[in-house]
N, C-alpha and C positions, 0 to 999 in steps of 0.2 A: 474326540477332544482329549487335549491330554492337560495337566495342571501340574504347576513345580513353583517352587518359592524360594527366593534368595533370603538373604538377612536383611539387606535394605528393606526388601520390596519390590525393587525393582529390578525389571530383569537386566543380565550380563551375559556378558561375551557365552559365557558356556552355557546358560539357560537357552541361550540363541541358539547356539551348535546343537543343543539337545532338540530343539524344534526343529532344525533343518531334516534333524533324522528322522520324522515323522512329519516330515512334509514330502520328503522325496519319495518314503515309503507310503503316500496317500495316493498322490498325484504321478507316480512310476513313471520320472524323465528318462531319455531316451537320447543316442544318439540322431536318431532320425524324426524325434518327436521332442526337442527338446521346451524347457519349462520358462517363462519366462516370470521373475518375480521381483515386484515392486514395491519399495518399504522408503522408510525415509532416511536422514543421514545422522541415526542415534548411534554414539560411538558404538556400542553392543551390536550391531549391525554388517562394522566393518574392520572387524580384526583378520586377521591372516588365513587364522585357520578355519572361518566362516567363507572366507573367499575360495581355498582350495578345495574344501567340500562341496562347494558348489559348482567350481570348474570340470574337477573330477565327474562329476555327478551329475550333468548338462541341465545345470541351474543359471539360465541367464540373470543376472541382477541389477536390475535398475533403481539405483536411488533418486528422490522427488529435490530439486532444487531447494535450499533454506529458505524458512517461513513459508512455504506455501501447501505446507498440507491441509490446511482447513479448507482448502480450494482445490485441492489433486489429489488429496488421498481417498480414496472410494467410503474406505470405514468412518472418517469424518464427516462424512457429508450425509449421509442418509442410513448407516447404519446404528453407530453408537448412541445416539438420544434416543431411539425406540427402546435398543437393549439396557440401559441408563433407566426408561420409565419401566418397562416390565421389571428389571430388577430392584427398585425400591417396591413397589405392589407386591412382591416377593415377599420384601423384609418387612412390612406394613402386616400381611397375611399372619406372618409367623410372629410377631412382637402381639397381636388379636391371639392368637391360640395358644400362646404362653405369657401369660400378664407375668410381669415381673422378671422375667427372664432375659440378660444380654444376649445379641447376636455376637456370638464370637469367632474365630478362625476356623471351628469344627464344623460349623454352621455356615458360612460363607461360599463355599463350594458346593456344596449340594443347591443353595439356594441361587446360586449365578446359574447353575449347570439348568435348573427348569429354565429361569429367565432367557438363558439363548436359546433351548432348546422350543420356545415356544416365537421367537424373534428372530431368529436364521431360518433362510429359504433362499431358494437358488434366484426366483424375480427377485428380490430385494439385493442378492450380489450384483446381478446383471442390472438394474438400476444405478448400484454405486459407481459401478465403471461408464459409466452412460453419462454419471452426472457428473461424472470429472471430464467429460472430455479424452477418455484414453480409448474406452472402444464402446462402439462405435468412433474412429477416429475421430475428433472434431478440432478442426486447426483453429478455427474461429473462438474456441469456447470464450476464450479472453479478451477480444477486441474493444470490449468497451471501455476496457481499466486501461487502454491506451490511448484510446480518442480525445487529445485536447477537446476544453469545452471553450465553447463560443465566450470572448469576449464581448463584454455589453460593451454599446460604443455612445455614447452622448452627444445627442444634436443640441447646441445650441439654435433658441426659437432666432427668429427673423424679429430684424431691428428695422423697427418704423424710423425712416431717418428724417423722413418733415417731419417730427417730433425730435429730431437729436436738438440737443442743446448746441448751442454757441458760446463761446468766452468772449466778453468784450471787456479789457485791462480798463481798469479805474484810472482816473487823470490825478497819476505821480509824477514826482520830480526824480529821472534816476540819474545817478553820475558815474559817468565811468572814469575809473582809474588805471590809467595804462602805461607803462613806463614807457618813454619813445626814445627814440634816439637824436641828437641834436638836432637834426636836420630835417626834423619830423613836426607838423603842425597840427595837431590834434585837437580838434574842438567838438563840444559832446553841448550839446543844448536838448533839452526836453520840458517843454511846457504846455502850457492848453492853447496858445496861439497857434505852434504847429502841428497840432492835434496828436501829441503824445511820441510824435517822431523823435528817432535818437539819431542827431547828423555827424558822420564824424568824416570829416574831409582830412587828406592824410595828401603832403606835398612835399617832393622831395624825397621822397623813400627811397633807400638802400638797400639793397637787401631785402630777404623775404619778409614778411611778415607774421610770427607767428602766434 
């Protein structure tokens, strides 16, 4: 394991490059054995001269599509909260055995350095890639985050219709007002002798009627 620090914090282009040379010199890629390596798309990742070094050097490089590393990336998914819980038990252990004393930058490394070294193991690599879906290959890993979900669909109940109501109009007087044309005879009667009927006899019409 090796350790370097920027001024940010975080690491950069050349902190990267510095890993690659102690990744290639761990893992000894090969023309006929070459390496294949998967990281996400942090600009630090994909500068120029992280790309040639790894061409040169039969570093194949695959980056994870955006947003989806908490679902593809091996280290997020089953390694990082363990080495997260060992390394607070770490700083807990050592804040007990020096009351009063800060944990500071001098202290930081030595204490991450137990916490992986008791949290890294080759099954828990070989789960991460298992649980992502990369290998053992699994095409499926994601099918559910694409499976529309079932539409609820609502049945109206069954209408008892020898219980439907009927309208029967109350005994009004209506009149209709209709403009006609000269030649047009329009008579509109409605009362309770004709039992609510509206007669409109219409003679001599022209034309449509509309």
């Amino acid at each position: 394991m090796i350790a370097s620090v920027s001024d940010s914090g975080w690491i950069t282009e050349a902190l990267f490059v510095d890993w690659l040379h102690h990744f290639k010199n761990f893992v000894k890629p090969s023309n006929d054995s070459p390496v294949l390596l998967i990281l996400d798309n942090h600009e630090s990742h994909i500068s120029l001269e992280a790309y040639n070094y790894c061409r040169k050097n039969d570093i194949h490089l695959l980056t994870l599509p955006p947003h989806t590393s908490h679902r593809m990336q091996p280290l997020d998914l089953t390694f990082y909260s363990p080495l997260k819980n060992a390394y607070n038990k770490e700083c807990e252990s050592y804040m007990m055995n020096h009351p009063g004393q800060a944990i500071t930058a001098f202290e930081i490394v030595g204490l991450f350095t137990k916490a992986f070294n008791r949290t890294a193991n080759i099954e828990k690599a070989a789960n991460d890639f298992k649980a992502a879906g990369i290998y053992p290959f699994n095409s499926g890993k994601f099918d559910e985050l694409f499976i529309e979900p079932n539409q609820p669909t609502i049945e109206e109940p069954p209408r008892d219709l020898s219980q439907a109501e009927t309208f029967t109009p109350r005994n009004t007087s209506i009149q209709f007002n209709i403009a006609a044309p000269d030649n047009c005879n329009i008579g509109s009667t409605s009362t309770q002798d004709d039992q609510n009927r509206s007669v409109i006899s219409l003679r001599n019409v022209v034309g449509p009627v509309l």
